[in-house]
NUTIDREN-723868 format. One record per residue (C-alpha): residue number from 0; y, x, z. Coordinates in steps of 0.02 Angstrom, whole numbers, plus 32768, in hexadecimal, padded with zeros to 4 digits. Layout:
# NUTIDREN-723868
+-----+------+------+------+
: num :   py :   px :   pz :
+-----+------+------+------+
: NUM :    Y :    X :    Z :
...
+-----+------+------+------+
END
This chain:
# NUTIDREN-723868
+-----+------+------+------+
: num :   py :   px :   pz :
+-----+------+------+------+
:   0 : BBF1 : B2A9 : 930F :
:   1 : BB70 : B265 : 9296 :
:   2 : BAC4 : B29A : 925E :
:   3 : BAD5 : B2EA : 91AA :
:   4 : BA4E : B330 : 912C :
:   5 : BA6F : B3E5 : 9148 :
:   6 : BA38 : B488 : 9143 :
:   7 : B9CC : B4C3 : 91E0 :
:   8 : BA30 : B54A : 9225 :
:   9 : BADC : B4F8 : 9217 :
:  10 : BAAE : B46C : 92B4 :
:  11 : BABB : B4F2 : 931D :
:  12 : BB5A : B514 : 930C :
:  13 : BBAC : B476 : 92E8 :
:  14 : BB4B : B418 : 9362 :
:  15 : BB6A : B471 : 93F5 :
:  16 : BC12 : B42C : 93EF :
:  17 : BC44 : B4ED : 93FD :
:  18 : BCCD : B51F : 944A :
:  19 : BD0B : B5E4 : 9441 :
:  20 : BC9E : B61E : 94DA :
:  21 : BC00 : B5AC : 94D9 :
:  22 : BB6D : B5F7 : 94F8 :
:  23 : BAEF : B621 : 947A :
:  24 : BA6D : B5B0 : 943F :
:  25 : B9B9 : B5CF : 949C :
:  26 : B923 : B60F : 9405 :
:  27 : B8AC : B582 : 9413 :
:  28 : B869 : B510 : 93B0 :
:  29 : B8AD : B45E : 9399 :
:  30 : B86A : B3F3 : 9427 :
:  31 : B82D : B343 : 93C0 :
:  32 : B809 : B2AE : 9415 :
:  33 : B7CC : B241 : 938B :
:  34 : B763 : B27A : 9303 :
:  35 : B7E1 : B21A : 927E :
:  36 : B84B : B2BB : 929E :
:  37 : B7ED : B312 : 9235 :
:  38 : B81F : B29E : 9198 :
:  39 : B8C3 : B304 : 91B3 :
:  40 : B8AA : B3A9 : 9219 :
:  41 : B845 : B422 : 91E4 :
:  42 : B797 : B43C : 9260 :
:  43 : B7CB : B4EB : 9272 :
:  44 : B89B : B4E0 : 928B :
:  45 : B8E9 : B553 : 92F3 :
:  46 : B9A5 : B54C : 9347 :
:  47 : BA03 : B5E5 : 92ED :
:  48 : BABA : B601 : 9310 :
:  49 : BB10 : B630 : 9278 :
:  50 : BBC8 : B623 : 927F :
:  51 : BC21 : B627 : 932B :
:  52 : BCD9 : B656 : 9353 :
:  53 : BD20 : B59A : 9356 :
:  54 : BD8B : B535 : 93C3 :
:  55 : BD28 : B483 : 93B3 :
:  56 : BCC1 : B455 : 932A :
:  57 : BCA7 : B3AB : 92EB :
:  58 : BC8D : B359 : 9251 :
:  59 : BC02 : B3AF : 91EF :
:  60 : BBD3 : B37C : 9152 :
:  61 : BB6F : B3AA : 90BA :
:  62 : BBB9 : B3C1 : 9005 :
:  63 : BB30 : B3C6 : 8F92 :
:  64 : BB51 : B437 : 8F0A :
:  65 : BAC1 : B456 : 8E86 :
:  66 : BA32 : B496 : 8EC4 :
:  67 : BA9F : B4D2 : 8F5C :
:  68 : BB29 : B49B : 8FB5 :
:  69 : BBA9 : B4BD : 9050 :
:  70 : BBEC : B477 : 90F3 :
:  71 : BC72 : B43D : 9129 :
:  72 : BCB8 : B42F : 91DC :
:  73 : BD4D : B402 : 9254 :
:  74 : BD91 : B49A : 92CC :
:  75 : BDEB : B40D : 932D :
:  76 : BE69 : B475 : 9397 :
:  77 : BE84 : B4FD : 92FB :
:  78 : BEAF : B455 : 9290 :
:  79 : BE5A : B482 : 9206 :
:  80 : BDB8 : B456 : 9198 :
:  81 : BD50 : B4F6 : 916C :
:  82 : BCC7 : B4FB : 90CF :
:  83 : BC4E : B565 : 9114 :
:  84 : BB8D : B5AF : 90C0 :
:  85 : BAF0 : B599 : 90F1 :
:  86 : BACB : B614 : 9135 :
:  87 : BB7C : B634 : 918B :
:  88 : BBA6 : B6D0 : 9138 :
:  89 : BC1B : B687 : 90C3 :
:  90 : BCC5 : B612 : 9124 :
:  91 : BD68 : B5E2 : 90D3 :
:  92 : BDFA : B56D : 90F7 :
:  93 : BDEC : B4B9 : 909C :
:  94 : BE70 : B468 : 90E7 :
:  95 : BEF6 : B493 : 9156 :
:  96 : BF53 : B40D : 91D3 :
:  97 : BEB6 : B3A2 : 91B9 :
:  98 : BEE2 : B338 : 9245 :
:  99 : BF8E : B332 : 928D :
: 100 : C00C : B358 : 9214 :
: 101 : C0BD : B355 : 9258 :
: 102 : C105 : B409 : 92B6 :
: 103 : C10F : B3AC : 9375 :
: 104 : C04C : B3E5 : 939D :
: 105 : C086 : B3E2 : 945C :
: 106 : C088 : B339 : 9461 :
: 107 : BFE4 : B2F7 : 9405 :
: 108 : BF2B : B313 : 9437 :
: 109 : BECF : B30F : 94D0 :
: 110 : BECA : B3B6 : 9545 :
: 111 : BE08 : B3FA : 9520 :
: 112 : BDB9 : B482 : 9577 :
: 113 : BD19 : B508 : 9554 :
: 114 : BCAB : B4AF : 95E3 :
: 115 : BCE1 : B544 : 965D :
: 116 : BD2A : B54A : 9713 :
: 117 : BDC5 : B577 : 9701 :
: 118 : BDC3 : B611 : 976C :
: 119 : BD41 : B656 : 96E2 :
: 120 : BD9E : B6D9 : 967D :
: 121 : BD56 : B693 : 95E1 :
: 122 : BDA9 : B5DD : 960D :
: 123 : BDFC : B59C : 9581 :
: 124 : BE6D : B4F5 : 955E :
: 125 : BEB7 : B4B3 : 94C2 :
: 126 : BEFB : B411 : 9470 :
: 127 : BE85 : B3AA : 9401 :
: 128 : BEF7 : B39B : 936B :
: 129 : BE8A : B3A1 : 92DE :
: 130 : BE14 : B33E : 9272 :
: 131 : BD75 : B2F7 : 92BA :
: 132 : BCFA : B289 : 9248 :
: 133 : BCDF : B2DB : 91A9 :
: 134 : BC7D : B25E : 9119 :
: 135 : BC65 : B260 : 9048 :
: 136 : BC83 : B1B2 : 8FF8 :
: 137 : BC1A : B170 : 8F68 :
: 138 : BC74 : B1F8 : 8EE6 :
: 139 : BC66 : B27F : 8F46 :
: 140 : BD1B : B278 : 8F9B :
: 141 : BD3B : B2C8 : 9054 :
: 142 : BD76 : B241 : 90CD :
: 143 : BDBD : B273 : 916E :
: 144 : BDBA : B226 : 9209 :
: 145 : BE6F : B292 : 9241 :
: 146 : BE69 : B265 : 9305 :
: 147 : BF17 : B2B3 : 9347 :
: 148 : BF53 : B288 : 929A :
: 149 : BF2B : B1CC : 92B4 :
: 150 : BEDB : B17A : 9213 :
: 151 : BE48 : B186 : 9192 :
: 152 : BE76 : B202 : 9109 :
: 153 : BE2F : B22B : 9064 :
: 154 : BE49 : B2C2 : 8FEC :
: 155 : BE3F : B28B : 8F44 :
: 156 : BDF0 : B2D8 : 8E91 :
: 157 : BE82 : B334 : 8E6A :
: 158 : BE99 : B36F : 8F26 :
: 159 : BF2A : B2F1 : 8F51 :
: 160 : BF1D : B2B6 : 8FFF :
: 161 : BF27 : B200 : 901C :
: 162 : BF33 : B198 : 90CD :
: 163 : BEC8 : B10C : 90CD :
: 164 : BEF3 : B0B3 : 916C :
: 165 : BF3A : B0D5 : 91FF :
: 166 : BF5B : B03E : 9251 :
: 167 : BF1D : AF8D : 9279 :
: 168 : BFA8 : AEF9 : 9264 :
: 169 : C027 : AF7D : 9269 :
: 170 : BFE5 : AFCC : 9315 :
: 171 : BFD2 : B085 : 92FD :
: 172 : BF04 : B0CC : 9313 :
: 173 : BF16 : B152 : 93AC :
: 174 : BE7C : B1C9 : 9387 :
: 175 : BE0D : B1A0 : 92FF :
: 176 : BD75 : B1F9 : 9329 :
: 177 : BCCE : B1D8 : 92C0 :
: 178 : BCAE : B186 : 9218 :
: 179 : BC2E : B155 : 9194 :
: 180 : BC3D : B11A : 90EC :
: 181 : BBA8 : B08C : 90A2 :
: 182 : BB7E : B077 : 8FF6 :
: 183 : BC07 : AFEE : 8FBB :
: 184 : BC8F : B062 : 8FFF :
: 185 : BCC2 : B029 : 9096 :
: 186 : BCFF : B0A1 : 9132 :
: 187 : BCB4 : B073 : 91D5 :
: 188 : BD1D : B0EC : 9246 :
: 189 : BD2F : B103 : 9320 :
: 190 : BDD0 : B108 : 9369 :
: 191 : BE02 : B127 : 9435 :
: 192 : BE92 : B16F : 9471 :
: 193 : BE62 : B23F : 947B :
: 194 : BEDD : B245 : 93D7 :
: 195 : BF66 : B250 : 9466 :
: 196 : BFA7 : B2CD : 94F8 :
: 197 : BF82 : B234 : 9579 :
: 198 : BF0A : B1D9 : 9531 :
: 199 : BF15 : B128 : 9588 :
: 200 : BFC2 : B159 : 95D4 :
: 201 : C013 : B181 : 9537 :
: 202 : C0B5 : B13D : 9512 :
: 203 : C08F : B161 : 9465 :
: 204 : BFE9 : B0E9 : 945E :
: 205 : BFC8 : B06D : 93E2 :
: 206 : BF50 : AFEF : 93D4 :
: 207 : BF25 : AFCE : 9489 :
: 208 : BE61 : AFCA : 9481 :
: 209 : BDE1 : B04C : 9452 :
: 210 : BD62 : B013 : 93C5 :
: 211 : BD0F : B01D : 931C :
: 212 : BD6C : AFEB : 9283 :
: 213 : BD49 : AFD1 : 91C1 :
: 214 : BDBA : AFEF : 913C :
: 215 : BD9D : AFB7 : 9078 :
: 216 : BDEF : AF93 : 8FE8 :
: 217 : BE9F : AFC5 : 904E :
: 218 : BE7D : AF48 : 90CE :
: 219 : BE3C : AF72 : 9192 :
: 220 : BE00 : AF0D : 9215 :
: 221 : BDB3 : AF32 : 92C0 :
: 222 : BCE0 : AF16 : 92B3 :
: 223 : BCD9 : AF29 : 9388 :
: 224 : BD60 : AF45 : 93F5 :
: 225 : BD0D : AF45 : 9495 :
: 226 : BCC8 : B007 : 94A0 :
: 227 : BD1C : B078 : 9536 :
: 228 : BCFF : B124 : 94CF :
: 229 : BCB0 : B10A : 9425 :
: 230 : BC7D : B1B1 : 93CE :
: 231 : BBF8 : B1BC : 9348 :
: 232 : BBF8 : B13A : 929A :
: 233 : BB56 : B13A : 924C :
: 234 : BAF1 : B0A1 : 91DE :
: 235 : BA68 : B060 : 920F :
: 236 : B9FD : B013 : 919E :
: 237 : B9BB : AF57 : 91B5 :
: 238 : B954 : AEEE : 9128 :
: 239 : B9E8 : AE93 : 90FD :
: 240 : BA73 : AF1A : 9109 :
: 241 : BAA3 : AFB7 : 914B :
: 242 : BB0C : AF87 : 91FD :
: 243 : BB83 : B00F : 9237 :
: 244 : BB6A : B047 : 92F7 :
: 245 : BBD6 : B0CD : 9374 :
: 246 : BB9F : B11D : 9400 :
: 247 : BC05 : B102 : 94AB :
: 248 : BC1F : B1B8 : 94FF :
: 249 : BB78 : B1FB : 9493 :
: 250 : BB4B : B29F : 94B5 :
: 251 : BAF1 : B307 : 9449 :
: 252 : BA4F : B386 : 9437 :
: 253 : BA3E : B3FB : 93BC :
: 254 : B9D7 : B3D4 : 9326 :
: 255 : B9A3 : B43C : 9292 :
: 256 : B95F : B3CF : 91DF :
: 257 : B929 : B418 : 9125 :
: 258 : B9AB : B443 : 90AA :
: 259 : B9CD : B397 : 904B :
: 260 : BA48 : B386 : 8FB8 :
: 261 : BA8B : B2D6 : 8FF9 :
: 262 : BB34 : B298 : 904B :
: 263 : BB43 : B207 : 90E3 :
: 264 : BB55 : B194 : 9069 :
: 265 : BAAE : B1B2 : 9027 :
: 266 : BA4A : B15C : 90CA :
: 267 : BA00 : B1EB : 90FE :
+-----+------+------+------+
END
C-alpha cells in the first residue's frame, strides 16, 4: 500500500485492508501526532466507511478528472480492479484478470484469510490472485503491480495492455507487490514470494530473493535485494533527488486527507 492524495472517506475503506467481514470503522476523529498532518488532513476528518463488500483491497489510487475525479482499487482475491466514486455510491469493473491471467488459479497466490478463528462462522479463506500496487505514470497511464500474475503491467492510451517486466536476468518475479512511478519515468516496484500457493516452498519460484527493483527504458535491475517481506513503494524526497524506499512487513492505520486533483507521480 502507498499513501495517495485522495478523497477523505475512501481511506476507510481501502485502508483497512478490508476483507468481506471486517469490522466497521470506529466514528472518531483522526488521531494526529504531528501538526505537519494537517498540511494534508483536514483538522476536522472523520473515518467514514463508504463502500464495503470486498475480498482484499489494495491498490488505491486517485484519477484526477476535471474538477473531480475517481478511484481506483485492487479486490485481490476477486482479481479484478474496480473504479469506484467518491462518495462510494457509484462502483464498476475496470479490469478483469488484473493480476493472474492464465485459467490454473489453484495453483498461484498465497492462502489469505478475514483475520477470524476459524471456528467463527463468518471465517473466510481465499487465494490472493489478483493485482496489488496500483500507480499513474507521467501521462496519466495505469501501471499495475499484478502480484499472482508476476510482473509490472501497464494499460496503454488506447486500452492495450502491455507487460513491462517480469523478470530479472531471465528469473521469473514471484509476487510483485507495491510500486511507484518518479518523474523521469522510472518504476520502482516490491516483489516477495506471496504471488505463489507456497510462497518460499514453491516449486514454481523465481528469482530466489525478495527485494525492490527498478525498471526503465525496458531495462530492470534489483535497487536492494536484502528485504525479508517488502510491501509499500513510495519516494521520498531528498535535496538532490527523490530516493525510492519499501516498507518490510508495514502495517497500516487508517488515514483520511482533502480531495486533491494529483497522481503519485505528482510528489504528494
Amino acid at each position: 500500500m502507498r499513501t495517495s492524495c485522495v478523497p477523505a472517506a475512501t481511506i476507510a475503506m481501502v485502508m483497512g485492508i478490508a476483507a468481506a467481514c471486517a469490522d466497521p470503522p470506529v466514528d472518531k476523529p483522526v488521531t494526529k501526532k504531528d501538526p505537519a498532518l494537517d498540511a494534508l488532513v483536514s483538522s476536522d476528518a472523520k473515518l467514514e466507511e463508504i463502500s464495503t463488500g470486498y475480498g482484499f483491497t489494495e491498490g488505491l489510487v486517485w484519477v484526477a478528472k476535471g474538477k473531480s475525479g475517481y478511484l481506483l482499487l485492487s479486490d485481490m482475491p476477486a482479481n479484478v480492479i474496480y473504479t469506484l466514486s467518491t462518495d462510494g455510491k457509484e462502483k464498476s469493473l475496470y479490469l478483469d484478470r488484473s493480476g493472474y491471467t492464465g485459467f490454473d488459479i489453484w495453483r498461484v497466490g498465497f492462502m489469505q484469510t478475514n483475520g477470524r478463528s476459524k471456528d467463527d462462522p463468518r471465517y473466510e479463506e481465499f487465494a490472493m490472485i489478483g493485482s496489488n500496487g496500483l500507480a499513474l505514470d507521467r501521462e496519466g497511464r495505469l501501471v499495475i503491480a499484478t502480484w499472482a500474475g508476476r510482473g509490472i503491467d501497464r494499460i496503454e492510451k488506447n486500452g492495450k495492455r502491455v507487460t513491462l517486466t517480469d523478470n530479472l536476468g531471465g528469473k521469473k518475479f514471484n509476487g510483485t507487490n507495491d510500486l511507484v512511478v518518479k518523474k523521469d519515468g522510472a518504476i520502482y516496484f516490491t516483489d516477495d514470494t506471496g504471488g505463489l500457493r507456497l510462497r518460499d516452498q514453491d516449486p514454481r519460484r523465481g528469482i530466489a530473493f525478495s527485494g525492490v527493483f527498478r525498471w526503465k527504458d525496458g531495462k530492470t535491475t534489483a535497487v536492494i535485494r536484502d528485504i525479508p517481506i517488502p510491501t509499500a513503494s513510495r519516494s521520498r524526497p531528498t535535496r538532490k533527488s527523490s530516493t525510492p524506499t519499501a516498507a518490510a512487513s508495514a502495517s497500516f492505520a487508517p488515514t483520511t486527507s482533502r480531495p486533491t486533483a494529483c497522481s503519485p507521480t505528482a510528489g504528494c
